[in-house]
GULUMGU-36305 format. One record per residue (C-alpha): y, z, x. Coordinates in Angstrom, 3 decimals. Each point is the difference from the previous one (the first is absolute). Example, Ala and Ser with C-alpha at 12.3 -4.5 7.8 and 13.67 -1.06 7.14 Angstrom:
# GULUMGU-36305
<r><py>-4.500</py><pz>7.800</pz><px>12.300</px></r>
<r><py>3.440</py><pz>-0.660</pz><px>1.370</px></r>
# end
This chain:
# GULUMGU-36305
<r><py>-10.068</py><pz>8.407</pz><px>7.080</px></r>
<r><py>0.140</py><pz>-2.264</pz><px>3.016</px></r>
<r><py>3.501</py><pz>-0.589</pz><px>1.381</px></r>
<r><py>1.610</py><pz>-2.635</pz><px>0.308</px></r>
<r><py>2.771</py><pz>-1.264</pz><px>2.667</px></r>
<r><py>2.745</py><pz>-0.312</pz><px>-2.564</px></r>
<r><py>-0.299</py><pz>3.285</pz><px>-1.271</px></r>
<r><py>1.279</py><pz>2.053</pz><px>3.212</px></r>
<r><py>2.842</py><pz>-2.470</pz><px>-0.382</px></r>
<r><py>0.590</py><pz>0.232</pz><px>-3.827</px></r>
<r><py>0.282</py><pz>3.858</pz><px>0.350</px></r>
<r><py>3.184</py><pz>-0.527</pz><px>2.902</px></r>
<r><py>1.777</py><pz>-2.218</pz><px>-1.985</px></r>
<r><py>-0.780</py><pz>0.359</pz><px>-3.910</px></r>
<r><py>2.544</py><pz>2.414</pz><px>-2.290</px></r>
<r><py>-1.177</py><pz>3.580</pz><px>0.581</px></r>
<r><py>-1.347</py><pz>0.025</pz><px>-3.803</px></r>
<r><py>-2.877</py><pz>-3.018</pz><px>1.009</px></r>
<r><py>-1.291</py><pz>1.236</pz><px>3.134</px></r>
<r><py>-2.463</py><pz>1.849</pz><px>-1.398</px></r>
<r><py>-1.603</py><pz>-3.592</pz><px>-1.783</px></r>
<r><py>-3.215</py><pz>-0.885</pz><px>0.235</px></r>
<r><py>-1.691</py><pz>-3.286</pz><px>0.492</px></r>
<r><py>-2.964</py><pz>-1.397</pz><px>-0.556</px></r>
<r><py>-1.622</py><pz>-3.808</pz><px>0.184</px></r>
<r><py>0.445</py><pz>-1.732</pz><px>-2.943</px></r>
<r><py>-2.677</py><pz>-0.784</pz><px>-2.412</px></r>
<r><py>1.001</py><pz>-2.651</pz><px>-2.154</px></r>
<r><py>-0.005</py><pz>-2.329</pz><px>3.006</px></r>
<r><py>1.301</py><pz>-3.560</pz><px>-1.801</px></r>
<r><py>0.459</py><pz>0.993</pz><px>-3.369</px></r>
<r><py>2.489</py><pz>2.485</pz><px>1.018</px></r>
<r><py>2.829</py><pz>-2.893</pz><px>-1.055</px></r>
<r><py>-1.503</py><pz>-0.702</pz><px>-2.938</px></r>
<r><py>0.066</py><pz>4.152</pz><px>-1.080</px></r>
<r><py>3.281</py><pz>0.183</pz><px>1.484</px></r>
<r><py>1.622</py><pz>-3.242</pz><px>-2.515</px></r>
<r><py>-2.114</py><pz>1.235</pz><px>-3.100</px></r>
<r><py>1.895</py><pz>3.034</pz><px>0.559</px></r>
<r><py>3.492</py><pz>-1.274</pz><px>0.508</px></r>
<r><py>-0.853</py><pz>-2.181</pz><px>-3.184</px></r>
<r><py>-0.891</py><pz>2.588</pz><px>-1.915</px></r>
<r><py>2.676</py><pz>2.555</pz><px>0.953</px></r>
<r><py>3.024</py><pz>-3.319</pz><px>-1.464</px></r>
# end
């Protein structure tokens, strides 16, 4: 995975227990709202 610049700083600074996270580019691109509501609606 490429890296990217916010990851050397995410691994100083996050809790111990996250800094092994990984991250990736997001695929939903614009819906990702619209997933993230429907979910938040559905979890009421």
């Amino acid at each position: 995975m490429r890296q990217y610049g916010f990851r050397k700083y995410f691994a100083e600074k996050a809790f111990h227990a996250c800094e092994d996270t990984k991250f990736e580019l997001a695929k939903l691109g614009n819906d990702a709202g619209i997933y993230g509501g429907v979910e938040l609606v559905l979890n009421l």
